[in-house]
C-alpha positions as CSV (number, residue, x, y, z in Angstrom):
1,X,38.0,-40.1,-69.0
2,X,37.5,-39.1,-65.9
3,X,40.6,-38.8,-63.5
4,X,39.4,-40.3,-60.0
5,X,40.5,-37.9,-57.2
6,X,42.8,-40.2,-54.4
7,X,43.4,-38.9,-51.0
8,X,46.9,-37.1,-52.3
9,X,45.3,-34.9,-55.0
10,X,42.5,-33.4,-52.7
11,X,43.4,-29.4,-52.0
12,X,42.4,-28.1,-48.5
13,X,42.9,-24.7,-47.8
14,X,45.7,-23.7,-45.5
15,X,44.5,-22.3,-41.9
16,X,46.2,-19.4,-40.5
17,X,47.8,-22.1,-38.2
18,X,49.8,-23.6,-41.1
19,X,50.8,-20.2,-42.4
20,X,52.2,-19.0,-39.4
21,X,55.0,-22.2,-38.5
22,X,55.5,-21.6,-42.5
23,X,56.0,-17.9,-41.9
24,X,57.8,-18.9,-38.5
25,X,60.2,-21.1,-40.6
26,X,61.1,-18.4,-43.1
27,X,62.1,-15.7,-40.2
28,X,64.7,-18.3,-38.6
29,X,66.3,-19.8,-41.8
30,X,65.5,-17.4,-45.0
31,X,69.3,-17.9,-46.0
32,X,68.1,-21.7,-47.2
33,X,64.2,-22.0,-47.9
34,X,64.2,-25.3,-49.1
35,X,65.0,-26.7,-46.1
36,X,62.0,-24.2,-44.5
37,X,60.3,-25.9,-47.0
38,X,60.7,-29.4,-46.5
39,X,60.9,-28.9,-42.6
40,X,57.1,-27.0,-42.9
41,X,56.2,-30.0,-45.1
42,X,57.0,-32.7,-42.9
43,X,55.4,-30.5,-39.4
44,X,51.8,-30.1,-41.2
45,X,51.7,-32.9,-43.7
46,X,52.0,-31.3,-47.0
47,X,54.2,-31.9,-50.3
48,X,57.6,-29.7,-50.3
49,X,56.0,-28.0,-53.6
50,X,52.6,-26.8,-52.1
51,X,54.7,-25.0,-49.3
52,X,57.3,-23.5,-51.5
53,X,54.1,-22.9,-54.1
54,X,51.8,-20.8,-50.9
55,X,55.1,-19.1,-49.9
56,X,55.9,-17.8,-53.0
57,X,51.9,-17.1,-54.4
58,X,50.4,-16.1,-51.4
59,X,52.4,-15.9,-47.8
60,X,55.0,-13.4,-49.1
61,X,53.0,-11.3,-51.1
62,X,51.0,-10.2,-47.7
63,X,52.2,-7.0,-46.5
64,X,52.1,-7.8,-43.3
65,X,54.4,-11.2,-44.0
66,X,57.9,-10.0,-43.1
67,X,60.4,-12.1,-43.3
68,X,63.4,-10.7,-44.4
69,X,64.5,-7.6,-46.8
70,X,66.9,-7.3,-49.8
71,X,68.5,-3.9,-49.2
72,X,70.5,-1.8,-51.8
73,X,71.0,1.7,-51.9
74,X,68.0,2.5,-54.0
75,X,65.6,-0.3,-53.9
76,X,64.1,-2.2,-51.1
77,X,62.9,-5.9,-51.9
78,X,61.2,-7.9,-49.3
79,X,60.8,-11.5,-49.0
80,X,63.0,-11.6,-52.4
81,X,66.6,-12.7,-52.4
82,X,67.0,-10.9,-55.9
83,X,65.9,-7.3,-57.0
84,X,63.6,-8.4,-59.7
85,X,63.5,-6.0,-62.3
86,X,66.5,-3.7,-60.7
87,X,69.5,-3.8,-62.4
88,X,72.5,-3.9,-60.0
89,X,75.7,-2.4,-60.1
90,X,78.5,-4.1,-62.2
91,X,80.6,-6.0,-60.1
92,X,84.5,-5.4,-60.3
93,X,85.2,-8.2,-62.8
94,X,82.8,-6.7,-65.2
95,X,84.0,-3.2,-65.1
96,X,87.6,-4.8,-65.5
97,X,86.4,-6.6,-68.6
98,X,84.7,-3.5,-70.4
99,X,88.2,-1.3,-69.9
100,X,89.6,-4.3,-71.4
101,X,87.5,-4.3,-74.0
102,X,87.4,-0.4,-74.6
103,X,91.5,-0.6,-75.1
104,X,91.4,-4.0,-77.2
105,X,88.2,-4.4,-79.3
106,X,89.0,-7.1,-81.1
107,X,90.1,-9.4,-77.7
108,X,88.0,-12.0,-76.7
109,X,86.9,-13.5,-73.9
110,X,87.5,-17.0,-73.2
């Protein structure tokens, strides 16, 4: 059966217009991008999803796109809040645990 198309599941492209306030969002909040994402939504009329969707596919991928940098000492991720793929540093609790564990193999955690 054929699935009729209704005015919600029609795709338009996004004009460079919609990709800048989207971009524009990102630089003035990128510590919470959902609400970038549901603020965008709700200034050019499209789902939460399909902005959070281009952002991640398309708007942050361009090198040009800049919105904010993951820094550590030897990797440099941009547009990321994580460093995919880099392994980070254990953190104090974990290098606390594996002394424990070198002096008491048999302990546990809880």
């Amino acid at each position: 059966m054929r699935r009729r198309r209704t005015e919600t599941s029609i795709s338009r492209r996004w004009t460079q217009g919609e990709e800048d306030i989207l971009l524009r969002q990102v630089k003035a909040f990128p510590q919470n991008l959902s609400r970038c994402f549901m603020m965008v939504s709700e200034e050019i009329g499209r789902s939460q999803l399909a902005v959070a969707n281009h952002w991640y596919t398309v708007t942050s991928k361009k090198p040009e796109n800049i919105a904010y940098l993951f820094l550590t000492p030897s990797y440099v991720n941009r547009n990321r809040k994580n460093g995919v793929g880099e392994e980070t540093p254990p953190n104090l609790w974990t290098r606390v645990m594996a002394f424990l564990r070198t002096i008491f193999p048999d302990w546990r955690s809880a």
